[in-house]
N, C-alpha and C positions, 0 to 999 in steps of 0.2 A: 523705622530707624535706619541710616545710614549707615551700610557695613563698613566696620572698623579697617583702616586700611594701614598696614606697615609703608610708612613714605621712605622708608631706609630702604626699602625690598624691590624699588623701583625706583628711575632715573630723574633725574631731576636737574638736571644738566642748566636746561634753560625755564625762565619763570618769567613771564610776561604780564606787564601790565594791562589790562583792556580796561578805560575807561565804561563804567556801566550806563553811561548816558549813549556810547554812541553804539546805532543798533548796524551799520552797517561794516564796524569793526568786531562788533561781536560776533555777527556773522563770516565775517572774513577769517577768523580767528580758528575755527571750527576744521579750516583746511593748513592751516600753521604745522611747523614740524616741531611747534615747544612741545615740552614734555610738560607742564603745568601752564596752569592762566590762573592770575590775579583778577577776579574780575574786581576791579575798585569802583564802591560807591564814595569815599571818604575824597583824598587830595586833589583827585582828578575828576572830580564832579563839580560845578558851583554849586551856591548854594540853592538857587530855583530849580537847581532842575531835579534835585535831589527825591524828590517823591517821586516824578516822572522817572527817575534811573532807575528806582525800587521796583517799580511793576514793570519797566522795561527786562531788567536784567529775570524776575523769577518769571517773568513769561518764556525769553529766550533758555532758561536752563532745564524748566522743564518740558521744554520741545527735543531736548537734547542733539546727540550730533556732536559730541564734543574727543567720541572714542574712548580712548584711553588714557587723555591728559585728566593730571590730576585737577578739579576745578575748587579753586578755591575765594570765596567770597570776603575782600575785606570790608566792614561794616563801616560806621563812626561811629565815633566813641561815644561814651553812655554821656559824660558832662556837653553833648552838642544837643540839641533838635532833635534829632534824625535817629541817633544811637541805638533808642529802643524798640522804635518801632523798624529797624533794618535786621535787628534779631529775630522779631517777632514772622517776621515776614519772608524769613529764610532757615527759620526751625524746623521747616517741613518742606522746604525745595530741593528739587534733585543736585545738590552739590557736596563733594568730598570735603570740606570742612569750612569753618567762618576765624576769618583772621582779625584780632584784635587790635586795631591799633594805639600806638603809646602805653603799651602795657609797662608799669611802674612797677605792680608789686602781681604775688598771687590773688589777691583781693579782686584785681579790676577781671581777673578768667573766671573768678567765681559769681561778677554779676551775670558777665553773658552767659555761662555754665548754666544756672539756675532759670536761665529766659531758653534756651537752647539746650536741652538736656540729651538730646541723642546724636549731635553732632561734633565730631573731633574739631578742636584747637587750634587755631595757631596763635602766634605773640610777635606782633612789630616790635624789634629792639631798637627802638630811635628815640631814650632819651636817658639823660646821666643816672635817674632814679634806676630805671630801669635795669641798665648794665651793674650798677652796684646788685640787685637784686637776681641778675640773672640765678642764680643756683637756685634760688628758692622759686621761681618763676618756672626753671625746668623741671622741679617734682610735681608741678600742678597733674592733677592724676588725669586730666581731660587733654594737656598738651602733647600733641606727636610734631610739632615741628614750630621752626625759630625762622624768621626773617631778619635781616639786618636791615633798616631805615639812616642810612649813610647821611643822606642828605640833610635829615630831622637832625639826626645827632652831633653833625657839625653846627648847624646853626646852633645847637643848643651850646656848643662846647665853646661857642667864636671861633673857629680852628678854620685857618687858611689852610684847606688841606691841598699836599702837591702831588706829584705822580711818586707813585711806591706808598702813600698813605702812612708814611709815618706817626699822621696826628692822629690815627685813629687804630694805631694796631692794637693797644691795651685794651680796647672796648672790644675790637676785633674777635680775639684772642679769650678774653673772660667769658664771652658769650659762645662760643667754640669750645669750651672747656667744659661749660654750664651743660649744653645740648650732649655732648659725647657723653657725659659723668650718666645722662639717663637717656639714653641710646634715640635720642631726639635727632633729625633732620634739623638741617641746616644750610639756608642760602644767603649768598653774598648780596650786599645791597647792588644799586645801579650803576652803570658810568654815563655819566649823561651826555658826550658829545658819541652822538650817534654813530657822525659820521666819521668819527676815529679807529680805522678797525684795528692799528697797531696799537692804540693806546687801550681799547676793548680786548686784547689780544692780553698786553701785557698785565690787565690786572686779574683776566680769568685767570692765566698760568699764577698769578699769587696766590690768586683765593684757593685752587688748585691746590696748593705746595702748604697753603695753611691747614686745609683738611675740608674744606666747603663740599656742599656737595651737587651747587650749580650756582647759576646767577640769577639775581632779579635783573628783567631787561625792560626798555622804557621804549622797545623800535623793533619790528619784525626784522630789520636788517642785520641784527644783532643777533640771532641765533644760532644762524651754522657756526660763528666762532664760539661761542657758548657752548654748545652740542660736541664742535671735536675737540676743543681743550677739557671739558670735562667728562669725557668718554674715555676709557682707556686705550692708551697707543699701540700698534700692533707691533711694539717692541716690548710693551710690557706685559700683552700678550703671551708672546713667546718665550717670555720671562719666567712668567708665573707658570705655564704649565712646562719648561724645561725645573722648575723649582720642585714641583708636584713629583712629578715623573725622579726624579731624581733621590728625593727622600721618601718616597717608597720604596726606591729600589735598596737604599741605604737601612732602611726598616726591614725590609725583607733577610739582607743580612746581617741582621743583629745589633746595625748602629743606630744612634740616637740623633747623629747629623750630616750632615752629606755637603757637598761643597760644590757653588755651580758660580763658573767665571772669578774665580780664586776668593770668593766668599760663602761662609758658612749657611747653611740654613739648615735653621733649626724649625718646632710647632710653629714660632710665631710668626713667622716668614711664607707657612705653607697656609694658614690660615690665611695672613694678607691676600697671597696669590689667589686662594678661591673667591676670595669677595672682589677681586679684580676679574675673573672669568665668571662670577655672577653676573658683575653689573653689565659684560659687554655682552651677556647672554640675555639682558635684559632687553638690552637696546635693540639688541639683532630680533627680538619677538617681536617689536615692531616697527619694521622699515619704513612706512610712511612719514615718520618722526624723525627720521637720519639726515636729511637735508634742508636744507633754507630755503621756506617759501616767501612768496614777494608782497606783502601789503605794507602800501605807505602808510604815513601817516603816525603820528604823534600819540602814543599811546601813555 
């Protein structure tokens, strides 16, 4: 069985896609500074080579080499070909969980659940059923974490999405809502012009400021901005523990609040501050993950 792993408890900054057909990206992959890999058998595979990506990918993951990224297998779905026997085949490979794609209801976790019984969950949220269902999708007793499918889910909606994502912040938003209500992980879908790092910049800092807690990324170039926008800043750093330090000291004499930079802080403020000096104690455990390594190529 697969040890049960809290993805809330570890960084998740950046999430990379590796197509599982190509062996010399998976390879390449292995020296990346993501904090996760998608390895996908589903969008990014055609359809021939889909049996060849199956025993490419559970050969290359139980050679391992992968550290500490969390490795997450997305399969296809049970209505294709492939579906079942991508279950079947990854129920006992060395990987941290199997990602469901177009997950609609709690039904479609409970087929792969039932094919996959010691392996943690994930749920693509890329389509309108879906997002309607997220609440019930987030108590599935087997899911620890939510991806968002931007791309799927515009097409599904017709939405000419522009910069700032207006046409998609309500799905955003309910699935956000859905994952936090059952202390579920959650990443931001992709931005697909690669080579945009302001425009990659400016929707990490959204997903950032919405509560995400990295990116799905489609390009190794795409990670160091991924990594330090959703890493904590060393303003907020000094933040949280001038916060810390300061309602102790206000606890130690008798009060219930303290006040740092002419704002109050109270428990829930001092709690935020620790989960902000968690996660960047997270990071710092492994520096080889802190900076952007360089493989081309169209993942």
């Amino acid at each position: 069985m697969a040890p049960l792993i809290d993805p809330r408890g570890r960084p998740l900054r950046s999430v990379l896609y590796i197509p599982g057909s190509r062996e010399r990206a998976l390879e390449k992959a292995r020296d990346l500074p993501t904090d996760a890999i998608i390895f996908d058998l589903e969008d990014a595979v055609a359809a021939e080579e889909k049996e060849n990506a199956r025993a490419l990918l559970a050969r290359v993951l139980d050679e391992g080499g992968y550290g500490g990224r969390l490795r997450i297998v997305r399969i296809n779905g049970f209505d294709t070909p492939w579906g079942r026997a991508d279950a079947a085949a990854f129920a006992n490979v060395d990987a941290d969980a199997i990602l469901v794609p177009k997950v609609g209801s709690p039904a479609d976790l409970d087929a792969v659940a039932a094919m996959v019984p010691d392996r943690p969950l994930w749920a693509m949220m890329e389509t309108p059923l879906g997002v309607l269902n997220a609440a019930g999708i987030a108590a599935h007793p087997r899911l620890q974490g939510m991806v968002m499918g931007t791309n799927d889910l515009a097409k599904e909606l017709s939405a000419r999405v522009q910069p700032g994502r207006a046409e998609l912040m309500t799905a955003l938003q309910h699935c956000l809502l859905a994952a936090r209500a059952r202390g579920l992980a959650i990443v931001d879908g992709v931005f697909n012009a690669f080579k945009d790092e302001a425009g990659l910049a400016a929707e990490c800092e959204q997903g950032r400021n919405l509560g995400f807690d990295g990116k799905t990324l489609i390009h190794p170039a795409q990670i160091e901005i991924a990594n330090r926008i959703f890493a904590p800043s060393e303003a907020e750093i000094d933040l949280a523990r001038r916060q810390i330090a300061a309602f102790e000291a206000a606890a130690t004499a008798g009060q219930g609040v303290a006040v740092v930079d002419g704002r109050i802080v109270e428990n829930l403020h001092v709690a935020t501050a620790r989960e902000v000096l968690a996660r960047a104690e997270a990071i710092a455990r492994d520096p080889a993950r802190t900076d952007a390594g360089g493989q081309e190529g169209r993942a």
